[in-house]
FIPALUM-694938 format. One record per residue (C-alpha): residue number from 0; residue in one letter; x, y, z. Coordinates in steps of 0.02 Angstrom, whole numbers, plus 50000, padded with zeros to 5 digits. Example, Ala and Ser with C-alpha at 12.3 -4.5 7.8 and 13.67 -1.06 7.14 Angstrom:
2
NODE,0,A,50615,49775,50390 $
NODE,1,S,50684,49947,50357 $
***
This chain:
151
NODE,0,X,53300,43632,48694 $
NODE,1,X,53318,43775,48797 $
NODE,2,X,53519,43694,48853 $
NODE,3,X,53561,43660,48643 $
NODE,4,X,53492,43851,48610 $
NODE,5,X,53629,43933,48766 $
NODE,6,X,53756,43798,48713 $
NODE,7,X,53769,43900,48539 $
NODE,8,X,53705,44080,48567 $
NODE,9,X,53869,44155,48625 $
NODE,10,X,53945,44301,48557 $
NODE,11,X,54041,44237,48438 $
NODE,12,X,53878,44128,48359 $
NODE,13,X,53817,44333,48339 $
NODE,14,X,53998,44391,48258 $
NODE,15,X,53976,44258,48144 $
NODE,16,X,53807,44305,48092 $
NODE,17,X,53867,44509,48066 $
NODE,18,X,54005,44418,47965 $
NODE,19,X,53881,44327,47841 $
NODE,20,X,53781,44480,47844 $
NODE,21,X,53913,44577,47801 $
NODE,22,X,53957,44480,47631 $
NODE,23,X,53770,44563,47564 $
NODE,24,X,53807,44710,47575 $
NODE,25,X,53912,44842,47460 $
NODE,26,X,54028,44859,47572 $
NODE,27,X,54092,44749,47712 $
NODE,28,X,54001,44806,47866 $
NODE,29,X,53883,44703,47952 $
NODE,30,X,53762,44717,48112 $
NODE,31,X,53685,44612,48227 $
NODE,32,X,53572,44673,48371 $
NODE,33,X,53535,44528,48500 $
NODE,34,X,53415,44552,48674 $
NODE,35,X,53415,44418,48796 $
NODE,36,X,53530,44312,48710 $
NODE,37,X,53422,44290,48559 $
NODE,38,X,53429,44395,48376 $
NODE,39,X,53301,44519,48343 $
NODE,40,X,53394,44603,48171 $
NODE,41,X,53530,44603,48073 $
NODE,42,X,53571,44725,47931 $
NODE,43,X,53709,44745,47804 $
NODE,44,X,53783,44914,47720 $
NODE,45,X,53670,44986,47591 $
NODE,46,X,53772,45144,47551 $
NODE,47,X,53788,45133,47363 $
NODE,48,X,53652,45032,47324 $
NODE,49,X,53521,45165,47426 $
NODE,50,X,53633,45308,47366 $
NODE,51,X,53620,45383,47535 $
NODE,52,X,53780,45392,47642 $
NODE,53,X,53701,45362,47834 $
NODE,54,X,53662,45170,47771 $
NODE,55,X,53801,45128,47862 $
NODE,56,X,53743,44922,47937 $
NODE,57,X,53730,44990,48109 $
NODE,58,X,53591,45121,48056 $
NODE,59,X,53477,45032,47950 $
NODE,60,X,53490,44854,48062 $
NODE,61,X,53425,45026,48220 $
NODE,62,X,53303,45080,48093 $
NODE,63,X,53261,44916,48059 $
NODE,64,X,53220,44886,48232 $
NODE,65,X,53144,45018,48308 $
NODE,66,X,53032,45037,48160 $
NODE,67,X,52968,44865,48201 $
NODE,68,X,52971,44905,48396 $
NODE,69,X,52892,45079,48361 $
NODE,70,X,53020,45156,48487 $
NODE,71,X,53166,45239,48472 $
NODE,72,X,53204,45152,48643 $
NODE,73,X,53354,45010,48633 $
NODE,74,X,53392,45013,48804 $
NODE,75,X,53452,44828,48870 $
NODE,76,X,53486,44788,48676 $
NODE,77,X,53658,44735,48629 $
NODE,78,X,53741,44772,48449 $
NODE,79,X,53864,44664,48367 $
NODE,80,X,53949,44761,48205 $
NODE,81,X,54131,44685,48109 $
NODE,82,X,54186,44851,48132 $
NODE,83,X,54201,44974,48263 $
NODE,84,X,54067,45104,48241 $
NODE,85,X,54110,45264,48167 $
NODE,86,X,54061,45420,48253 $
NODE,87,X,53896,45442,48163 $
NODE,88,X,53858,45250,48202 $
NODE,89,X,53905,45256,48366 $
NODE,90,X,53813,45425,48404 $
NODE,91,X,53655,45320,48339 $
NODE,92,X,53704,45200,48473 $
NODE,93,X,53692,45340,48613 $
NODE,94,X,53537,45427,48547 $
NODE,95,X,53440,45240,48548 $
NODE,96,X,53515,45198,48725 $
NODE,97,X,53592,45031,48653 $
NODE,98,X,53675,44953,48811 $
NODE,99,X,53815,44876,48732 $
NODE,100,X,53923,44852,48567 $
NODE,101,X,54027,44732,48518 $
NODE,102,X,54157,44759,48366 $
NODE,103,X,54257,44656,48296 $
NODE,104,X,54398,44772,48185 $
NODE,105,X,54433,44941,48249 $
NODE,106,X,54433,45100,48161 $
NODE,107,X,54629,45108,48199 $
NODE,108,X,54660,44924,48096 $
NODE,109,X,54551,44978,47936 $
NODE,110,X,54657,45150,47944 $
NODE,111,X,54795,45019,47931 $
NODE,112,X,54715,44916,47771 $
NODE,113,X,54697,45104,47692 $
NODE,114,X,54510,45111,47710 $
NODE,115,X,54440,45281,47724 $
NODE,116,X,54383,45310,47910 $
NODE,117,X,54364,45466,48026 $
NODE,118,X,54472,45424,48161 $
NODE,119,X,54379,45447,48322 $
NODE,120,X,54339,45297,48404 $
NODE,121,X,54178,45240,48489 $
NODE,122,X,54229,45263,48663 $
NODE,123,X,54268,45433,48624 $
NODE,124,X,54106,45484,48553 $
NODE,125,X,54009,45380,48694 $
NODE,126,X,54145,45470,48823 $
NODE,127,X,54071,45653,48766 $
NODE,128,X,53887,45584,48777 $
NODE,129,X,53757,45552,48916 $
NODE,130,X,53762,45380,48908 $
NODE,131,X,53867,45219,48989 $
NODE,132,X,53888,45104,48858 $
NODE,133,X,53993,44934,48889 $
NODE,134,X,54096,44904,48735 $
NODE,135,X,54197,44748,48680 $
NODE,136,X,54327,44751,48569 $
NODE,137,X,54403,44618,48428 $
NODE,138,X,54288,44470,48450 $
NODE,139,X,54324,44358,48299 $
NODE,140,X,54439,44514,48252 $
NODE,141,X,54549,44402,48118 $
NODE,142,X,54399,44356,48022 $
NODE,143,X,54322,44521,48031 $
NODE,144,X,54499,44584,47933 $
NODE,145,X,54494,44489,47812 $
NODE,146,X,54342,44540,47740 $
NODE,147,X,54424,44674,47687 $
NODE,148,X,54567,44588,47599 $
NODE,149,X,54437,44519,47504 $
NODE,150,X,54346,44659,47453 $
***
């Protein structure tokens, strides 16, 4: 069981679960946050429907969490999002001590589809921080695009 569970827990099973998530939301941004290979939440963008502009997919799947951890703590966590984290997203990431992201479109290829973006990337924010964070860049990146062609 153990062998079947590895054989499909890989990073692109994850992508593939921020992509679904992503279709639920108002906006096509999803987030998946995996520890030791196995999902603890996922979370889609609530902006609209909330009316409040910080419910970005990467904030409320970290509020999710550490609500249900009772910590603020995400150290040795690992967040998949279809889009590289803004700055306010990826700040969140260095304030919870998230060890790594992974990101499927970049904030440079939605600039390119015309969606509205502040263009600072995530290394850069994480560069001006406190914090080493790994980050991986365009897993599953063609599918990630074109859920914005279809929205």
């Amino acid at each position: 069981m153990i062998m079947f569970k590895q054989a499909y827990m890989n990073p692109e099973y994850f992508m593939r679960l921020a992509l679904a998530e992503a279709k639920k939301g108002d906006a096509p941004y999803g987030a998946v946050i995996v520890k030791d290979n196995e999902v603890v939440a996922v979370a889609h963008n609530t902006v609209r429907r909330d009316n409040d502009p910080s419910a970005h997919a990467e904030i409320n799947v970290i509020r999710s969490l550490t609500a249900k951890l009772k910590s603020y703590s995400l150290e040795g966590y690992s967040i998949y999002t279809t889009s590289e984290p803004c700055p306010m997203c990826a700040t969140a990431c260095v304030w919870t001590g998230i060890s790594e992201i992974i990101y499927g479109t970049s904030i440079q290829d939605l600039i390119s589809l015309n969606q509205s973006q502040i263009n600072i990337s995530c290394e850069q924010v994480i560069a001006k921080s406190f914090r080493k964070i790994k980050v991986t860049k365009d897993l599953l990146k063609i599918e990630c695009l074109q859920l914005f062609k279809l929205s």
